[in-house]
C-alpha angles and dihedrals in degrees: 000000000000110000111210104247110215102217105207089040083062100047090044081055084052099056094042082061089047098053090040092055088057095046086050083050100043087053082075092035104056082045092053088050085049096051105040092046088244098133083037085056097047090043094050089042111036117216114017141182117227086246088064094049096051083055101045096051103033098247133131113268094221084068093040094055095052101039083046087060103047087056090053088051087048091044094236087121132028129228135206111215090207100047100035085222131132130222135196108223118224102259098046087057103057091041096049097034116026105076084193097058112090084225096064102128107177086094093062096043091051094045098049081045090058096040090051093048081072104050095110087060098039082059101051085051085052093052087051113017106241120132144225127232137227098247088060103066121094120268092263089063092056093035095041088050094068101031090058093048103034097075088054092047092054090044096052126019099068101045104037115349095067102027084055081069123093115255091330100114093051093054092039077060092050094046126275145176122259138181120186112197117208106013111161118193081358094243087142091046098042082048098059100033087063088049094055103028091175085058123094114224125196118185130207137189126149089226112090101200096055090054087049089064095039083064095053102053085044090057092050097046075060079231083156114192100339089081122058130164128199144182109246139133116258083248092049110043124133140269142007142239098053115166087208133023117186133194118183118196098331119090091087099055085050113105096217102027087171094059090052097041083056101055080046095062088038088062106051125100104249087265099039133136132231106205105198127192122187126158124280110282144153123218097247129067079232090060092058099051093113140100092260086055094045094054087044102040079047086064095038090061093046122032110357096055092034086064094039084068105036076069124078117272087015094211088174099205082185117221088273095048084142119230083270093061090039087054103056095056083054086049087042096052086054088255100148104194126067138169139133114240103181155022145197136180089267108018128059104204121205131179113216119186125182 
């Protein structure tokens, strides 16, 4: 049967392909500006020619030219057709240069590069199953990682994502017990140890290396012995007792997210919180059709359910599980309380109690 073509459906098609194929490719090369301290030298100097660039940041002019240029055709500089000279706007600059600002977006570029430098093997898992596992992935997944949330995190935990939970801040200010699961580099953990300083944190993450890191920035935040970080799997961490447990953006990589929910709720004082934070999602796959969804489900595809099922049980939530699906493995853990308390562009926050 001859299906009608619609011509200009299909070139516009076309051009979408075309403009895709430059956003894959500015991923690497937004990572290459950071890292050579090419968007820190047009911020500092104002317009520049490609020639001064190469000069300011010790590259070869022939790279800066043409990087210069692929970030004129994105619109992430601009550039003066009478001068030859190239400027970094104001708002690119604070997104791509300032780590305090909430908009600083290197983070997010390094991490989706270092999650595409694994797609051949992300295929063959999906012919047979198998997973992949976080500590597989190259360095710019696990940096990138941080470097993407942590902005959000400082923008957010202190002022509006803890406070939206009931009575935790005042006996954080009292001294409590924390344990944060799956922490990472700990930038969650050394966050919130600075802001209570009469509180005790532990840190978990089955990833050595990661922990490795944690112990250093708590070291340097001269944090001493109320901070402490450990391997351990999100179902084996230490302790008990704890007036707070946190898990930021990593239930849903984990492969049994129930039995983790369950020593969770083993290991929380009687009156305890479970602050849970999960990327932003709705519970239908309609709700998700934005450009928020497509970058996670992208994620999702590639790095998040690839390490759901390189766990045992292998459950893969997937990044846009949805509250209702969150829910359940809270319901399912024997956890009895359940809301959601807060929001940002990028986080959904819920507080679970037993």
């Amino acid at each position: 049967m001859t299906v009608a073509i619609d011509s200009d459906k299909l070139m516009g098609l076309v051009y979408r392909a075309v403009d895709e194929v430059g956003a894959t490719l500015n991923a690497a090369l937004v990572v290459m500006g950071d890292r050579l301290g090419y968007y820190q030298a047009l911020a500092d100097h104002g317009p520049t020619t490609a020639p001064e660039l190469a000069e300011r940041t010790g590259t070869d002019e022939h790279y800066t030219r043409e990087w210069l240029n692929a970030q004129a055709a994105g619109g992430f500089v601009e550039y003066d057709t009478a001068t030859g000279r190239y400027t970094l706007p104001p708002e690119q600059t604070v997104a791509l240069t300032d780590p305090s600002s909430p908009a600083y977006l290197p983070g997010f570029f390094q991490i989706a590069l270092g999650t595409v430098q694994h797609a051949t093997q992300t295929i063959e898992a999906a012919r047979s199953g198998a997973g992949i596992g976080w500590h597989e992935h190259t360095s710019d997944v696990h940096i990138g990682c941080e470097r993407f949330f942590r902005p959000s995190y400082n923008a957010n935990l202190l002022t509006s994502w803890l406070p939206a939970l009931d009575g935790v801040v005042a006996r954080l200010e009292r001294g409590g017990s924390v344990a944060d699961i799956g922490c990472g580099h700990g930038a969650s953990t050394v966050l919130m140890a600075e802001a209570f300083p009469r509180s005790t944190f532990i840190g978990s993450d089955y990833h050595q290396p990661s922990i490795e890191t944690a112990r250093l920035r708590a070291a340097d935040a001269g944090l001493g012995g109320r901070v402490t970080f450990e391997v351990a799997p999100a179902d084996k961490f230490s302790g008990a007792g704890y007036d707070l447990v946190t898990t930021f953006d990593a239930l849903h990589d984990m492969g049994d997210p129930v039995g983790a929910a369950r020593h969770v709720r083993d290991a929380l004082a009687p009156d305890g919180t479970w602050m849970l934070v999960e990327p932003m999602a709705g519970d239908h796959v309609e709700d998700n059709l934005n450009p928020v969804g497509r970058a996670y489900y992208g994620f999702s595809t590639l790095l998040c359910t690839p390490a759901s099922l390189s766990q045992p049980v292998g459950l893969a939530l997937g990044t846009q599980a949805g509250p209702a699906r969150i829910r359940d493995v809270t319901k399912a853990a024997g956890f009895t309380r359940f809301r959601t308390v807060a929001q940002s562009p990028f986080n959904l926050v819920f507080e679970v109690r037993p």
